[in-house]
C-alpha positions in Angstrom: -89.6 114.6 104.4 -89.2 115.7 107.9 -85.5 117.7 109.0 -83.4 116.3 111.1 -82.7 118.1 114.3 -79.2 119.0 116.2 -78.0 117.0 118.8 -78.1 118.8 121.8 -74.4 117.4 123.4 -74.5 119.0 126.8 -71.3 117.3 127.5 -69.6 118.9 125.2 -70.2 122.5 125.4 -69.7 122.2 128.9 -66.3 120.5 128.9 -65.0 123.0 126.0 -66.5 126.0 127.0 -67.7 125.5 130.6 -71.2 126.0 129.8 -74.3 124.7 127.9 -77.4 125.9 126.6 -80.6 126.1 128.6 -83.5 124.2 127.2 -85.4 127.6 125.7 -82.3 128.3 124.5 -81.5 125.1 122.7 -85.5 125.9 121.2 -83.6 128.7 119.8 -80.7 127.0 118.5 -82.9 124.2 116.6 -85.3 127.0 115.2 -81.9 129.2 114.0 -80.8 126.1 112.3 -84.2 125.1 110.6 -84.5 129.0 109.7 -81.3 128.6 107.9 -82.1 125.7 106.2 -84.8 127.1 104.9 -83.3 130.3 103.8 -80.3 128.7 102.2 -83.1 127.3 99.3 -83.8 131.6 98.0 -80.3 132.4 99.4 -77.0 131.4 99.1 -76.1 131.2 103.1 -73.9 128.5 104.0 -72.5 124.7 102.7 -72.5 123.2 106.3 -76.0 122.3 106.5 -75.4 118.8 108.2 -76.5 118.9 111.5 -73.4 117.8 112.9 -71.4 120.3 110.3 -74.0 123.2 111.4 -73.7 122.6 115.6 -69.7 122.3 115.3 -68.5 124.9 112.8 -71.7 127.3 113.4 -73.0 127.0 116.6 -70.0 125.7 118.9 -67.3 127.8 116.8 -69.4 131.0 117.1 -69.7 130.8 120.8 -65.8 129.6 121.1 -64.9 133.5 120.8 -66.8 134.4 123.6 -65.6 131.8 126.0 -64.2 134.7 128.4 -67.7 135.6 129.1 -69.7 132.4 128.9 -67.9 130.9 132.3 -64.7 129.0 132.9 -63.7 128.3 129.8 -60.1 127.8 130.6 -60.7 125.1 133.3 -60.9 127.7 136.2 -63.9 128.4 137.7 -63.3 132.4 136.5 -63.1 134.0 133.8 -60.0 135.3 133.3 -58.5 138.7 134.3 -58.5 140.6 130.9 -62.4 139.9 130.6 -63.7 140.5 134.1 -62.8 144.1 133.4 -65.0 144.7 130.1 -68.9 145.1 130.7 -70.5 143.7 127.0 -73.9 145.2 126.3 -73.3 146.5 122.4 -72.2 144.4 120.3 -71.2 144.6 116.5 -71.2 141.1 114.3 -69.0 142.5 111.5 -69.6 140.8 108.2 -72.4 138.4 109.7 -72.8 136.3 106.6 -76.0 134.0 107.8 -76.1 135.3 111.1 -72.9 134.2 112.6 -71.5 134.7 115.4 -74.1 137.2 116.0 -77.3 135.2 116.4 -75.5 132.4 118.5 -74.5 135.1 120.4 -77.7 136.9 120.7 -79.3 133.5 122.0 -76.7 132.6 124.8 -76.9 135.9 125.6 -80.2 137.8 125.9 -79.3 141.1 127.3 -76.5 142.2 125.2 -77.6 144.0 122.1 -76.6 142.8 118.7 -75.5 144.7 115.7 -75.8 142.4 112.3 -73.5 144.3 109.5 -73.3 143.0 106.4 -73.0 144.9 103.2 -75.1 142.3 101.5 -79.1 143.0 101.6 -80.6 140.4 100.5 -79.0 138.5 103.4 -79.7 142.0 105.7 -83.4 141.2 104.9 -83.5 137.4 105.6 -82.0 137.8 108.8 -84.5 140.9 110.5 -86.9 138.4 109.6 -85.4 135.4 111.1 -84.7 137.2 114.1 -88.2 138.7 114.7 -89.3 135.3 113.9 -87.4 133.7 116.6 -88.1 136.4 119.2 -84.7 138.0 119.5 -85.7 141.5 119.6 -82.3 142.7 121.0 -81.0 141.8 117.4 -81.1 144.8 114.9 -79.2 144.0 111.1 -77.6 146.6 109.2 -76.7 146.7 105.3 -73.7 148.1 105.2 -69.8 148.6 105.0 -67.4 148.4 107.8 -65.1 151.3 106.6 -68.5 153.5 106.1 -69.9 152.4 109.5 -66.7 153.4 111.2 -67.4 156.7 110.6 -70.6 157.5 111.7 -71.1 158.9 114.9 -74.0 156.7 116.4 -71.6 153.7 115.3 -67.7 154.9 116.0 -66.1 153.9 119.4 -69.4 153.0 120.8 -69.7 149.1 121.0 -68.2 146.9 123.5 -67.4 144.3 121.4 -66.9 143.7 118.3 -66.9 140.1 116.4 -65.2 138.9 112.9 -65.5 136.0 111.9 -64.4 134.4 108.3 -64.2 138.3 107.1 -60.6 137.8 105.6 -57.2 138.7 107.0 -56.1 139.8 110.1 -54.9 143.3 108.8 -58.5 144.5 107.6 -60.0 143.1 110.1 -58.4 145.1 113.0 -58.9 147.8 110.4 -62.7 147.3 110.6 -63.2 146.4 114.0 -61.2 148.2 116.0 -62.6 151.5 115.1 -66.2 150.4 116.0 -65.2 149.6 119.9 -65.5 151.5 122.6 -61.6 152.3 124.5 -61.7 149.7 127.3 -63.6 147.1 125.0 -62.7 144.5 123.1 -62.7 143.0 119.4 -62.4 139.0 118.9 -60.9 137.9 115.4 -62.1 134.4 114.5 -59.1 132.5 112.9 -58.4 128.7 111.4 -54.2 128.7 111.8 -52.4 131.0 113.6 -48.7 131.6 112.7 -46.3 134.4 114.5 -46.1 136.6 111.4 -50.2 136.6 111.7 -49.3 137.8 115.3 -47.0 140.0 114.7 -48.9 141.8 111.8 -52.1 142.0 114.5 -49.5 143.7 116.9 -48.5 146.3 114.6 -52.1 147.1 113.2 -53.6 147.1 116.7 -50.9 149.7 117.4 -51.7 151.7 114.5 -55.7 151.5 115.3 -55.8 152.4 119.5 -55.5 148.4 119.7 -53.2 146.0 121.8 -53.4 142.1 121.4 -54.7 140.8 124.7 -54.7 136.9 124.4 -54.9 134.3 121.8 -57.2 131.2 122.8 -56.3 128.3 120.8 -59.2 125.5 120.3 -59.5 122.1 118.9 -63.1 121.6 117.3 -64.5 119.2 118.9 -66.0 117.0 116.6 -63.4 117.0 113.5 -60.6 118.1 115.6 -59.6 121.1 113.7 -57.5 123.8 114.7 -59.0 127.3 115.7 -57.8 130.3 117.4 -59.6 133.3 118.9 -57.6 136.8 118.9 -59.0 139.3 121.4 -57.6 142.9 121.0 -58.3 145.4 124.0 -59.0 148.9 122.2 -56.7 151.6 125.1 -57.3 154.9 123.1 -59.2 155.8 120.4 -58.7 155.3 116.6 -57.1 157.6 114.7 -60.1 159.4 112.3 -58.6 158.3 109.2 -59.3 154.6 109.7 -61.0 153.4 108.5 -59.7 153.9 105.2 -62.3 154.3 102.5 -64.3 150.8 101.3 -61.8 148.9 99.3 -58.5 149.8 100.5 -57.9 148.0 103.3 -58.4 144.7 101.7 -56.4 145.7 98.6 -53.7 147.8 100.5 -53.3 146.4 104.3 -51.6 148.5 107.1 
């Protein structure tokens, strides 16, 4: 029985996020999604396998975080201030899961190298493959833990942005991201609601980390019309070499 495809809704992604895919890149985007179809019968990936599921909360949501960079975004024809000042060429998809944000990301943009972490390997494995199958040789995918990453010197303060998405709350996730970035760049926190205590833990962590909160986007999904918000955090001085705490404890004891 043959797969049905995505629909491609040009409209869309450029009235959201000021910008739509080319037509190699929407290749990519079908192939990603039929790639992840069929790894989701040997792995447990992901529930939203509907193509209309799979293009909103996948696709769209992945590349809503890096609306700064894709063009207006915010109805201006510039990106705003705060992101004209960070150059993006590392990047560091914490907690990948199937591949997202990090593959999305890798497609809409082909220069900037991407870093899949994820302390899982069967899903480490699946997605090398994926990625060499598609062509995205800029994408490299490492088994691992954030709080062990943070510490190694090829991997502390050296990428320029760093993405979680769905990793868990906001306290361990500036925990784990933050050291990972490079002072002048950035980390994006993927959230559903966003309440002021949320906020006002992100300030205090960020503090604590070399961190300041920058902006939050707020977004509608444009299909179910669900809330979502995008936290960017500007890393101004380094990290502190404790943090990351050892694997575990920020999860079970937040900052």
């Amino acid at each position: 029985m043959a797969i049905t495809g995505l629909a491609r809704r040009d409209e869309i992604w450029q009235s959201t996020l000021g910008w739509q895919p080319g037509d190699a890149q929407w290749a990519q985007f079908q192939a990603l999604y039929q790639g992840i179809l069929a790894g989701n019968e040997q792995i447990n990936l992901t529930r939203l396998t509907e193509p209309d599921d799979f293009w909103e909360k996948h696709l769209w949501d992945s590349l809503s975080g890096l609306w700064p960079w894709l063009g207006k975004g915010d109805g201006s024809d510039q990106r705003p201030d705060w992101a004209q000042s960070v150059t993006i060429a590392q990047v560091i998809d914490i907690g990948t899961g199937a591949g997202f944000p990090g593959l999305p990301a890798a497609i809409a943009y082909p220069d900037w190298t991407i870093t899949l972490l994820d302390a899982t390997q069967k899903k480490i494995r699946f997605l090398e493959e994926l990625a060499l199958e598609m062509g995205l040789t800029q994408v490299r995918a490492i088994a691992d833990r954030a709080e062990s990453l943070g510490h190694r010197p090829h991997h502390r303060g050296k990428y320029d942005l760093a993405l979680l998405r769905a990793v868990g709350p906001v306290s361990p996730c500036v925990e784990y991201g933050l050291p990972l970035v490079r002072v002048g760049g950035m980390a994006v926190l993927y959230r559903g609601q966003w309440t002021p205590e949320e906020e006002a833990t992100v300030e205090r962590v960020a503090a604590q980390l070399g961190g300041e909160l920058t902006a939050v986007q707020s977004w509608q999904t444009p299909l179910t019309e669900g809330m979502r918000h995008c936290v960017y955090l500007r890393k101004v001085r380094p990290s502190p070499g404790k943090f990351p705490r050892q694997p575990g404890l920020p999860a079970k004891k937040p900052l």
